[in-house]
C-alpha positions in Angstrom: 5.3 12.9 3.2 8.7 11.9 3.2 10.2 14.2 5.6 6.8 12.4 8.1 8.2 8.8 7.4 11.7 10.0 8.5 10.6 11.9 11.8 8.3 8.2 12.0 11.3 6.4 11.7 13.3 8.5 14.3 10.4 8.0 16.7 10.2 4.2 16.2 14.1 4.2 16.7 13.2 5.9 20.5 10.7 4.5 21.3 12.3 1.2 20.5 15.7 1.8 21.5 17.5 0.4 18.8 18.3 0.8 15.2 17.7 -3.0 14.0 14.9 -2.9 12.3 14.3 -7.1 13.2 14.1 -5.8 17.0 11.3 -3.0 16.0 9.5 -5.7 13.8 9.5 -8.3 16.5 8.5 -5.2 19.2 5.4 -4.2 16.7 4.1 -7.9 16.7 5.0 -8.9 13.0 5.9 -12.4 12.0 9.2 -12.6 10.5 10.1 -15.3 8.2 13.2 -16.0 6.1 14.1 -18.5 3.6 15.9 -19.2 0.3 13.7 -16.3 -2.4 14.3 -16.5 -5.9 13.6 -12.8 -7.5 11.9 -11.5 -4.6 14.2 -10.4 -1.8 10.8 -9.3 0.7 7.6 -9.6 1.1 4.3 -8.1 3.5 1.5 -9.9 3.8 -0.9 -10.5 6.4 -1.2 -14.0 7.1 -3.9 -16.2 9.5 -5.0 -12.1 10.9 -1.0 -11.6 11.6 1.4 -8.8 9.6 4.1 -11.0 8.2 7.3 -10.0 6.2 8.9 -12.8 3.9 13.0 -12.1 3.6 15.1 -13.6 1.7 17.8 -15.4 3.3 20.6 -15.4 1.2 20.9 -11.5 1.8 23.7 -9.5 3.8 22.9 -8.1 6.8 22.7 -4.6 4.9 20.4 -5.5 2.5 18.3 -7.7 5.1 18.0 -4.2 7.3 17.7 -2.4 4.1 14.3 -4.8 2.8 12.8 -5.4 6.8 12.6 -1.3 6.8 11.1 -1.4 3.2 8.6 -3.9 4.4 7.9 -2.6 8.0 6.7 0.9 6.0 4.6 -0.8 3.7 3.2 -2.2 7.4 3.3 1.5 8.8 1.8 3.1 5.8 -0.4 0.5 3.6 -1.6 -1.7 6.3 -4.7 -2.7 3.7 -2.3 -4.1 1.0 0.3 -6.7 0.3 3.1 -5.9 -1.6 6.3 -7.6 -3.3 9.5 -5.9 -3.3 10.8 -7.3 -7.0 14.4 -7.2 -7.9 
């Protein structure tokens, strides 16, 4: 499975012509909403009918990257569950 999420990822990366994972999450439709999180740096949810990911915004732009790709696979690969990503 993990070698499939990496060939995934290189195929979103084409398709999508870029490496930001914010530009591939606003390209796919997902809501993306940041704000001051204490404990929690991200979050999927669906929200109204829409995919939405929760960031925190006191991260670096590393981590942020690093947490929007955590959340964008829980999109890709567990569409029928919300999840936290606990520190």
């Amino acid at each position: 499975m993990a070698l499939d999420m990496f060939q995934y990822a290189r195929n979103l990366i084409q398709k999508h012509q870029t490496h930001d994972v914010e530009e591939i999450l606003d390209a796919l439709g997902i809501c993306i909403h940041s704000f001051p999180m204490y404990g929690i740096r991200g979050l999927y949810k669906w929200l109204d009918g829409w995919p939405t990911v929760f960031v925190d915004s006191g991260l670096e732009y590393h981590e942020r990257q690093f947490v929007l790709a955590h959340e964008l696979a829980h999109f890709l690969f567990h569409r029928g569950q919300n999840r936290v990503f606990l520190d």
